[in-house]
Biopython code that builds the backbone (N, CA, C, O; Angstrom):
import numpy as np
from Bio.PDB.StructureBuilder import StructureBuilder

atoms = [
    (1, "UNK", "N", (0.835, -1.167, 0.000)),
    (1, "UNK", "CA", (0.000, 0.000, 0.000)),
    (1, "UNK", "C", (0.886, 1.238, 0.000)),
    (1, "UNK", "O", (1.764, 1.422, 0.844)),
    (2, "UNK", "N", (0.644, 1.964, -0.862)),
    (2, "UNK", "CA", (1.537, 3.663, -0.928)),
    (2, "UNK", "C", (0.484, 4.631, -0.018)),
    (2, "UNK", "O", (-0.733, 4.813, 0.035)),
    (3, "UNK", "N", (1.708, 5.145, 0.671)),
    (3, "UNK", "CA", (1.549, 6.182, 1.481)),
    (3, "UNK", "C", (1.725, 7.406, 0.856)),
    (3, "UNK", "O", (2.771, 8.055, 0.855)),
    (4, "UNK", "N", (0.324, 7.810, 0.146)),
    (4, "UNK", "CA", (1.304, 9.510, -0.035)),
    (4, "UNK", "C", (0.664, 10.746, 0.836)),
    (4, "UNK", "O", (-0.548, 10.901, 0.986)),
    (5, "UNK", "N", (1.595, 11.529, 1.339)),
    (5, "UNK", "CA", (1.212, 12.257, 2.347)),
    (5, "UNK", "C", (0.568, 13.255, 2.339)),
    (5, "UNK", "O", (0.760, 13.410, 1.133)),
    (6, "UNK", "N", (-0.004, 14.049, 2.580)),
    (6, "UNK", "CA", (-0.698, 15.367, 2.100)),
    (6, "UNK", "C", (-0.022, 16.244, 2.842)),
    (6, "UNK", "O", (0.531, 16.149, 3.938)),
    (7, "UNK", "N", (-0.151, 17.121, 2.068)),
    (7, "UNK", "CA", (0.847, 18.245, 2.755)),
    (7, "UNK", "C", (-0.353, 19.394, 3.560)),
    (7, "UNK", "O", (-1.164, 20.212, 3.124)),
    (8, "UNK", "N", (0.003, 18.990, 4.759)),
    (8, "UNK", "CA", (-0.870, 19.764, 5.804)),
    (8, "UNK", "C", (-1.379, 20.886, 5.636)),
    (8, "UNK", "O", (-0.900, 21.013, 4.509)),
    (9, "UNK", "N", (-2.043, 21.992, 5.803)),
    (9, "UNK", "CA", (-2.269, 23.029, 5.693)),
    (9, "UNK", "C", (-1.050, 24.320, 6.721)),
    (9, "UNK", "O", (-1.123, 24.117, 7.932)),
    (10, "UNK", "N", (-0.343, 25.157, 6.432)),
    (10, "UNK", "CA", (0.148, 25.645, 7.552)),
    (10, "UNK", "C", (-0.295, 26.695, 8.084)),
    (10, "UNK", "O", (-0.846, 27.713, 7.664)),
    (11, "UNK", "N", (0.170, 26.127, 9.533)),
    (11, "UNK", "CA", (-0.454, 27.229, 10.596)),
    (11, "UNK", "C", (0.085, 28.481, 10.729)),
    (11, "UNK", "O", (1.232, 28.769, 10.388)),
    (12, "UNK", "N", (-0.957, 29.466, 11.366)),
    (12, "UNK", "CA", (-0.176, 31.259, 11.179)),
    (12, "UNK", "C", (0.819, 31.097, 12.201)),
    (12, "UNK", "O", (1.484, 32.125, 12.326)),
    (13, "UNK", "N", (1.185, 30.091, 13.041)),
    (13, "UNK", "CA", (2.360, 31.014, 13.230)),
    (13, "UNK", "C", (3.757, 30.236, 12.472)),
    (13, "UNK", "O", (4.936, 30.563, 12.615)),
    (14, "UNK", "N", (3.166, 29.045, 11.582)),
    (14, "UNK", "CA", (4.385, 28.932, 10.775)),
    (14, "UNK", "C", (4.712, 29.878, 9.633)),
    (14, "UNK", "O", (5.801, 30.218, 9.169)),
    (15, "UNK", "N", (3.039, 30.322, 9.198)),
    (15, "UNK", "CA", (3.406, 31.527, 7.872)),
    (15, "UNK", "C", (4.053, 32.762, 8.333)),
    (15, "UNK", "O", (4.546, 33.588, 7.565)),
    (16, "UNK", "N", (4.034, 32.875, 9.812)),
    (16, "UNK", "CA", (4.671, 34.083, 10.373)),
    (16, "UNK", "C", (6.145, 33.606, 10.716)),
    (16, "UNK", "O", (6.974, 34.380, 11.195)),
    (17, "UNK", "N", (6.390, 32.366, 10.456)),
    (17, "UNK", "CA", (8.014, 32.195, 10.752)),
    (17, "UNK", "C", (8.172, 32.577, 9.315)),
    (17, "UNK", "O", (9.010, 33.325, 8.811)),
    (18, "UNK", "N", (7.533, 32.141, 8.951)),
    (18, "UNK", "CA", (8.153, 31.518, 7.155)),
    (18, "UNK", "C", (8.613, 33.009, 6.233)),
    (18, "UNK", "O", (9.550, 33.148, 5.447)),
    (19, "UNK", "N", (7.429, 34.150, 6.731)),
    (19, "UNK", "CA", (7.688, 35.914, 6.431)),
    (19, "UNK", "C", (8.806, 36.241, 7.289)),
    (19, "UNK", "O", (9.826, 36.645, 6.732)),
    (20, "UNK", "N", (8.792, 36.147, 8.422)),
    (20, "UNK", "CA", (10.245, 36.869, 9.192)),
    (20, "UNK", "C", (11.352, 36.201, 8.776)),
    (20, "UNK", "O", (12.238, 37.033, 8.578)),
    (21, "UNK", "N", (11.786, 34.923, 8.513)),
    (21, "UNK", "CA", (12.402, 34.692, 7.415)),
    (21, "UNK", "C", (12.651, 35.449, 6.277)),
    (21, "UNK", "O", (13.711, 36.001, 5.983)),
    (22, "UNK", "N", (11.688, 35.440, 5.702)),
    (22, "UNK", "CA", (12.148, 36.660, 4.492)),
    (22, "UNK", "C", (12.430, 37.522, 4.756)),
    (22, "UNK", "O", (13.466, 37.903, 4.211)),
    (23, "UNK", "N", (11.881, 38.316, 5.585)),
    (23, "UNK", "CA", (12.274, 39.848, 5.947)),
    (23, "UNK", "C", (13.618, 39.734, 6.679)),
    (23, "UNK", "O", (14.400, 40.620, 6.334)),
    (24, "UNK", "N", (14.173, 38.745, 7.744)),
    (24, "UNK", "CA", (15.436, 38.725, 7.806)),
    (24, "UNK", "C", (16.625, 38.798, 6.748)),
    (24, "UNK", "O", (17.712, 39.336, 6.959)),
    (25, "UNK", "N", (16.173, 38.071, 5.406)),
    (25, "UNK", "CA", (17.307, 37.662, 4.440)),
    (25, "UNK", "C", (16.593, 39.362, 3.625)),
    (25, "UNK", "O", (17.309, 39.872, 2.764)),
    (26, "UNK", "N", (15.823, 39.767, 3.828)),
    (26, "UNK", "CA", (16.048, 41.303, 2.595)),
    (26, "UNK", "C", (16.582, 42.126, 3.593)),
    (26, "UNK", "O", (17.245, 43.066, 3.154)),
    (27, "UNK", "N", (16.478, 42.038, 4.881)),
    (27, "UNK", "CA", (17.125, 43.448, 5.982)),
    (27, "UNK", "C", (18.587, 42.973, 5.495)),
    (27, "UNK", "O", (19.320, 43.786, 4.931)),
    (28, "UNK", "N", (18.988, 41.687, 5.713)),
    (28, "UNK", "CA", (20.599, 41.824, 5.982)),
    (28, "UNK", "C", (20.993, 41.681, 4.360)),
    (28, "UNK", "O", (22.173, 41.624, 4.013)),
    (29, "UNK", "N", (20.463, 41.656, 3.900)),
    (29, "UNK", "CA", (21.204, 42.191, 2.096)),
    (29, "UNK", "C", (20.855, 43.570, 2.109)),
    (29, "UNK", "O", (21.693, 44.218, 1.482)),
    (30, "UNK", "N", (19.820, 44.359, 2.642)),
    (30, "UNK", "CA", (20.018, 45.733, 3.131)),
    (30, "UNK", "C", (20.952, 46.274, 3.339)),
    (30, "UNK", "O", (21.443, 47.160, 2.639)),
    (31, "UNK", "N", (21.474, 45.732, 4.592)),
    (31, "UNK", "CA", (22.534, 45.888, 5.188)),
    (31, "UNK", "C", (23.882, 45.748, 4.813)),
    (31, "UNK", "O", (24.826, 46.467, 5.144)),
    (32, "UNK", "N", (23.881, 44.445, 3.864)),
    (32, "UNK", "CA", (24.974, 44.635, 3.442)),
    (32, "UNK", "C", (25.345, 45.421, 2.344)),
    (32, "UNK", "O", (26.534, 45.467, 2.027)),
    (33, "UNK", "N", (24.215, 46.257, 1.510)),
    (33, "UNK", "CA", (24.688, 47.168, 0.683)),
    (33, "UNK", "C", (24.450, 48.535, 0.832)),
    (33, "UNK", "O", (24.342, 49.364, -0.071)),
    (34, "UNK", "N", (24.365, 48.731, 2.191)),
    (34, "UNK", "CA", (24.422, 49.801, 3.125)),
    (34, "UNK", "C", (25.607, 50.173, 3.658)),
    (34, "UNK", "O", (26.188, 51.257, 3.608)),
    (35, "UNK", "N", (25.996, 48.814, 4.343)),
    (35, "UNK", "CA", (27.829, 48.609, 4.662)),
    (35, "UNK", "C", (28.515, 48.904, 3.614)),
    (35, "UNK", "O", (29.329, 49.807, 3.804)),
    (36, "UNK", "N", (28.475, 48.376, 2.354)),
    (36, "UNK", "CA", (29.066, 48.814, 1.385)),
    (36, "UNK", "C", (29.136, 50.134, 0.671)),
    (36, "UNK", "O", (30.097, 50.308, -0.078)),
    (37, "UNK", "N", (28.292, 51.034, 0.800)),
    (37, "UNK", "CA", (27.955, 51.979, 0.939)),
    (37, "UNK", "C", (28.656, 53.117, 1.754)),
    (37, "UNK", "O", (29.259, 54.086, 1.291)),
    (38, "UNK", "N", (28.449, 52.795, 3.057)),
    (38, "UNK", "CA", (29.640, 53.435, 4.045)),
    (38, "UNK", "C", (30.861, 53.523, 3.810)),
    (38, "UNK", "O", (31.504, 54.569, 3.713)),
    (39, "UNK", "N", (31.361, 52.124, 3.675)),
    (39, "UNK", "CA", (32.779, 52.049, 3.284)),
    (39, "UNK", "C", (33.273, 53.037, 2.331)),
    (39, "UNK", "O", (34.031, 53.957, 2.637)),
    (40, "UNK", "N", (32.823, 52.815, 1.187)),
    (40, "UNK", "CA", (33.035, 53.770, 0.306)),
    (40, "UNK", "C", (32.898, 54.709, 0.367)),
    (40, "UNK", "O", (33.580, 55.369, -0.417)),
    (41, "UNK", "N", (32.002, 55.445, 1.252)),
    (41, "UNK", "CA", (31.823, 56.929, 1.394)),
    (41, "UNK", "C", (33.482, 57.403, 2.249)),
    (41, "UNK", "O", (34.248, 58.347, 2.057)),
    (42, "UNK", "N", (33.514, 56.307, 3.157)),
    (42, "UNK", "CA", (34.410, 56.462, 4.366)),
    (42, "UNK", "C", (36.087, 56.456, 3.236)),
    (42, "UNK", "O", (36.960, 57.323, 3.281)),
    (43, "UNK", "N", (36.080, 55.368, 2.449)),
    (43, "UNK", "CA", (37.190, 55.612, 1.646)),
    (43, "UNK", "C", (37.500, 57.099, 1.155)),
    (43, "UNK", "O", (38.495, 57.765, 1.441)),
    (44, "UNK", "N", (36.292, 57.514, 0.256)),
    (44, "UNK", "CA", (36.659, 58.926, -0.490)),
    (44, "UNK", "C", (36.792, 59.811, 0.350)),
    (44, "UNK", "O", (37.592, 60.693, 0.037)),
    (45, "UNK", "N", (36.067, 59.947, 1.765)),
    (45, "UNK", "CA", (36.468, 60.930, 2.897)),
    (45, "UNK", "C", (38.235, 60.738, 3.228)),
    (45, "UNK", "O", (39.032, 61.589, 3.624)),
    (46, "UNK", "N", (38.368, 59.865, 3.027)),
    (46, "UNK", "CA", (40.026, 59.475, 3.584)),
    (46, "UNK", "C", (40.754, 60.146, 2.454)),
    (46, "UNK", "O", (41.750, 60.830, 2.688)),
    (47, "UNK", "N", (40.155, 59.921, 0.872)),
    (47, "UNK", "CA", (41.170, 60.813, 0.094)),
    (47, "UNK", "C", (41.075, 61.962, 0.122)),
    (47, "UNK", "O", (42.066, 62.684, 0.008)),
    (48, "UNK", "N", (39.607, 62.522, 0.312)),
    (48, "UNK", "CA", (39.330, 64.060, 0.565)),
    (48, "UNK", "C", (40.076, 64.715, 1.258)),
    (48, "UNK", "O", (40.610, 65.768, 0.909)),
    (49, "UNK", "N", (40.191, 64.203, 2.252)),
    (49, "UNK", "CA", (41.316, 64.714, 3.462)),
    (49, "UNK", "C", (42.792, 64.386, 3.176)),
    (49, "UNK", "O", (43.666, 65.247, 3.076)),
    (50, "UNK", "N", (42.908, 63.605, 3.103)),
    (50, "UNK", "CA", (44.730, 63.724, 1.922)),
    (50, "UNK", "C", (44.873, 64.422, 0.900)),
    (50, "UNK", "O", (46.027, 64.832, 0.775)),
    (51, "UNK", "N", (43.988, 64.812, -0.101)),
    (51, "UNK", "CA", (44.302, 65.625, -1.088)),
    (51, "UNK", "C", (44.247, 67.003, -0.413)),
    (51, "UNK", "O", (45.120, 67.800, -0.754)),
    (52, "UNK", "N", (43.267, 67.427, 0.574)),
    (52, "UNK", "CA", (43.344, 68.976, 1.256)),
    (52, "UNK", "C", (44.599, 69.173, 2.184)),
    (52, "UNK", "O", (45.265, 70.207, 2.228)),
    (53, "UNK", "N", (44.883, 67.747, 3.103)),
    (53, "UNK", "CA", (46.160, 68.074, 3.352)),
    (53, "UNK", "C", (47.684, 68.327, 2.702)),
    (53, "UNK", "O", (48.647, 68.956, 3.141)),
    (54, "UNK", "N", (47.475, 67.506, 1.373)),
    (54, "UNK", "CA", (48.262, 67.842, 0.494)),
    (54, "UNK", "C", (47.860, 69.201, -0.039)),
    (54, "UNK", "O", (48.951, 69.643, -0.397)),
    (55, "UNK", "N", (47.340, 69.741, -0.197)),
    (55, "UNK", "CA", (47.099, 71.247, -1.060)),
    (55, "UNK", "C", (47.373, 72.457, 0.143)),
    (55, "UNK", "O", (47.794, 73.613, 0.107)),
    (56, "UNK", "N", (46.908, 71.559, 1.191)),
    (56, "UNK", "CA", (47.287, 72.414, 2.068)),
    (56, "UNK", "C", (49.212, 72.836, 2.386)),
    (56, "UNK", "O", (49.916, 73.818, 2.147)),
    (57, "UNK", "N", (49.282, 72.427, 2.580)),
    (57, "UNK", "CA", (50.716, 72.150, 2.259)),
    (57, "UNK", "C", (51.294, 72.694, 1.418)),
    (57, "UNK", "O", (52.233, 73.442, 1.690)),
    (58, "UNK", "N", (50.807, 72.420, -0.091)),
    (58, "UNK", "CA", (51.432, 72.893, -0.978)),
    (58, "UNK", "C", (51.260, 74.690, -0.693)),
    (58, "UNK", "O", (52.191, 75.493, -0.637)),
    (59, "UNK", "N", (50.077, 74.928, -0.572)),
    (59, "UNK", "CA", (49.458, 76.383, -0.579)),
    (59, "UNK", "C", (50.647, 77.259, 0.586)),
    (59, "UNK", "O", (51.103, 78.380, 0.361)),
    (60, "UNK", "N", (50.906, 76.563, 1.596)),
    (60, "UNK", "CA", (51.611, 77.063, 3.354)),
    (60, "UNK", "C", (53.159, 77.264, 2.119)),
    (60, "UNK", "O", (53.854, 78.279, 2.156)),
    (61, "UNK", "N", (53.391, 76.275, 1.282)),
    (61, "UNK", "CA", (55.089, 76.737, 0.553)),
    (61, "UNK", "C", (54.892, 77.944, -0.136)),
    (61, "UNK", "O", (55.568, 78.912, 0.210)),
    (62, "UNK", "N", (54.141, 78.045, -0.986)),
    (62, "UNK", "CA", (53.500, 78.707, -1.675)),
    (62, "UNK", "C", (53.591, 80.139, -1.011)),
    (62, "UNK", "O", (54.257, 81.082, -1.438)),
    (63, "UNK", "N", (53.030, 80.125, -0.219)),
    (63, "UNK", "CA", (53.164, 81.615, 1.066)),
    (63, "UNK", "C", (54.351, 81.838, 1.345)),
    (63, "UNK", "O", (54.748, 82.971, 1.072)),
    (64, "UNK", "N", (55.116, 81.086, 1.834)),
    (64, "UNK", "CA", (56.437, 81.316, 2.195)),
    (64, "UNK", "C", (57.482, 82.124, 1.287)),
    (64, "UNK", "O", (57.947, 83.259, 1.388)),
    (65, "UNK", "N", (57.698, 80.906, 0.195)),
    (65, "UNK", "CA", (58.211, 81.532, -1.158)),
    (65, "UNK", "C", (57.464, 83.021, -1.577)),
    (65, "UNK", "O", (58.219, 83.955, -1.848)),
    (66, "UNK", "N", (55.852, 83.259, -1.635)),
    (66, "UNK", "CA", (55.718, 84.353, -1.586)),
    (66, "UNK", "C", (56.083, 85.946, -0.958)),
    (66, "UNK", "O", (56.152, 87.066, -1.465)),
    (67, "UNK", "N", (56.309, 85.271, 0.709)),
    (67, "UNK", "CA", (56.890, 86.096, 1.213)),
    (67, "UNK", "C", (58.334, 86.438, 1.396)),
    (67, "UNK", "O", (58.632, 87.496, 1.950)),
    (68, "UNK", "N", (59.481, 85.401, 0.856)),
    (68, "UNK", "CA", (60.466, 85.716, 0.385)),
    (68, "UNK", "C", (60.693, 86.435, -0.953)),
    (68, "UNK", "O", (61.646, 87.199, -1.102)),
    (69, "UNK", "N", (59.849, 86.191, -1.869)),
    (69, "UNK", "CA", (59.892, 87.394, -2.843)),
    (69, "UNK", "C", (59.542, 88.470, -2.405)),
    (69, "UNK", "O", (60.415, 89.335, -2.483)),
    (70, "UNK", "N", (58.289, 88.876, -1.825)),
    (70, "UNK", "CA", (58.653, 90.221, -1.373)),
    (70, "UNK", "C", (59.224, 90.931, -0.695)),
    (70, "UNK", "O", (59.033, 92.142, -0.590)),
    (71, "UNK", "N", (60.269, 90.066, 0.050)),
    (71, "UNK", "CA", (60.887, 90.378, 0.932)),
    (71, "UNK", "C", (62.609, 91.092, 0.062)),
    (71, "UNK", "O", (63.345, 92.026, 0.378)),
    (72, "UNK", "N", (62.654, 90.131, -1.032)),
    (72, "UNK", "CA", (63.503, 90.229, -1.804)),
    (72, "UNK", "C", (63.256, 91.575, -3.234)),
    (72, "UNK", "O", (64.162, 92.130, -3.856)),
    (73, "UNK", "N", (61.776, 91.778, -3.403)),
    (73, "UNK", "CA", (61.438, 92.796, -4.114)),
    (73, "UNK", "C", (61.444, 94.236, -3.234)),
    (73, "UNK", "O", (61.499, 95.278, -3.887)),
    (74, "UNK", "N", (61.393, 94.303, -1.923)),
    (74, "UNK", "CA", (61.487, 95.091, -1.580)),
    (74, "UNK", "C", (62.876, 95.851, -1.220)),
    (74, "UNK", "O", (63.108, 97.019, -0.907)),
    (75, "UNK", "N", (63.712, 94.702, -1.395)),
    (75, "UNK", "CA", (65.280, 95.097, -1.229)),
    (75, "UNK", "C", (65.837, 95.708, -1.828)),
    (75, "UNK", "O", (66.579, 96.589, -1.395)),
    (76, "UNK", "N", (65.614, 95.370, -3.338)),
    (76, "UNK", "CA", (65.347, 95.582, -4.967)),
    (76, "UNK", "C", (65.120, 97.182, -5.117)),
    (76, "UNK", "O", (65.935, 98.048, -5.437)),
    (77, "UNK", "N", (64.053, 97.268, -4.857)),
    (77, "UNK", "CA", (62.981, 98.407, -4.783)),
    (77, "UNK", "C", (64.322, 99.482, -4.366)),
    (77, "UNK", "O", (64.851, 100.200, -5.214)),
    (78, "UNK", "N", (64.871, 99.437, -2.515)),
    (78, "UNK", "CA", (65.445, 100.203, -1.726)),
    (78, "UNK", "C", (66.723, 100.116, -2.286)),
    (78, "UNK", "O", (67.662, 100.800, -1.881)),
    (79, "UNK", "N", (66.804, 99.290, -3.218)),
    (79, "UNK", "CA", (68.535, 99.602, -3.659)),
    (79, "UNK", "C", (68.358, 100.455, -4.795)),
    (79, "UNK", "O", (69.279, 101.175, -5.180)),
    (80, "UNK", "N", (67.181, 100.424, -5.388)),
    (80, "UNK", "CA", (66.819, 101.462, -6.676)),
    (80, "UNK", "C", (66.858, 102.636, -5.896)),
    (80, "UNK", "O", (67.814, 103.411, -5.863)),
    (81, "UNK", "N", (65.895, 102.746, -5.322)),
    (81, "UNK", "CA", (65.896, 103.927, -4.638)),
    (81, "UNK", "C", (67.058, 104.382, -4.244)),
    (81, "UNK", "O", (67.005, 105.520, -4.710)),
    (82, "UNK", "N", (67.839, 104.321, -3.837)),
    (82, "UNK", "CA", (69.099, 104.859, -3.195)),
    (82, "UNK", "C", (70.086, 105.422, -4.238)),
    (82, "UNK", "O", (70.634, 106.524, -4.275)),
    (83, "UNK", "N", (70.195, 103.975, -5.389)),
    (83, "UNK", "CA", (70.724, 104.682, -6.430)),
    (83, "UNK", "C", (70.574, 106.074, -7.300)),
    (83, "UNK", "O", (71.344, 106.306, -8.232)),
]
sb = StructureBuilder()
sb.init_structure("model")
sb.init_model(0)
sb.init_chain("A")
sb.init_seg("    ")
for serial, (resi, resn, name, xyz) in enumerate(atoms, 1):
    if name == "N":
        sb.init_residue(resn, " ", resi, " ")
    sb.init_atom(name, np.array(xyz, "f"), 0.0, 1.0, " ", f" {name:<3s}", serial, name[0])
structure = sb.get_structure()
């Protein structure tokens, strides 16, 4: 004699496992392209801030050398003058 089984009807609180299930596996693929998300934001913040500290930098030489030229145009200037 074959046994074939019927497949029970399921109960609400298995259809309510069976949905939080799902909603677990779409939150944490959420999540993980949320995380991924961050990261990357968090990467380009890291170059943002190296390229300003680099410009910064460059800009602080930039001043310096500026103020040795005028320091040197004004010498210029007072030796004309005198002449």
């Amino acid at each position: 004699m074959s046994w074939k089984l019927k497949p029970r009807p399921l109960e609400p609180i298995e259809r309510e496992r069976d949905h939080l299930r799902t909603e677990v596996v779409r939150l944490k693929h959420d999540l993980e392209g949320k995380e991924q998300f961050l990261n990357r934001l968090q990467f380009l913040l890291r170059r943002r801030t190296e390229t300003i500290d680099d410009l910064t930098g460059k800009l602080e030489a930039a001043r310096a050398a500026n103020q040795k030229l005028d320091a040197e145009c004004e010498r210029y200037a007072e030796m004309v003058k005198l002449s």
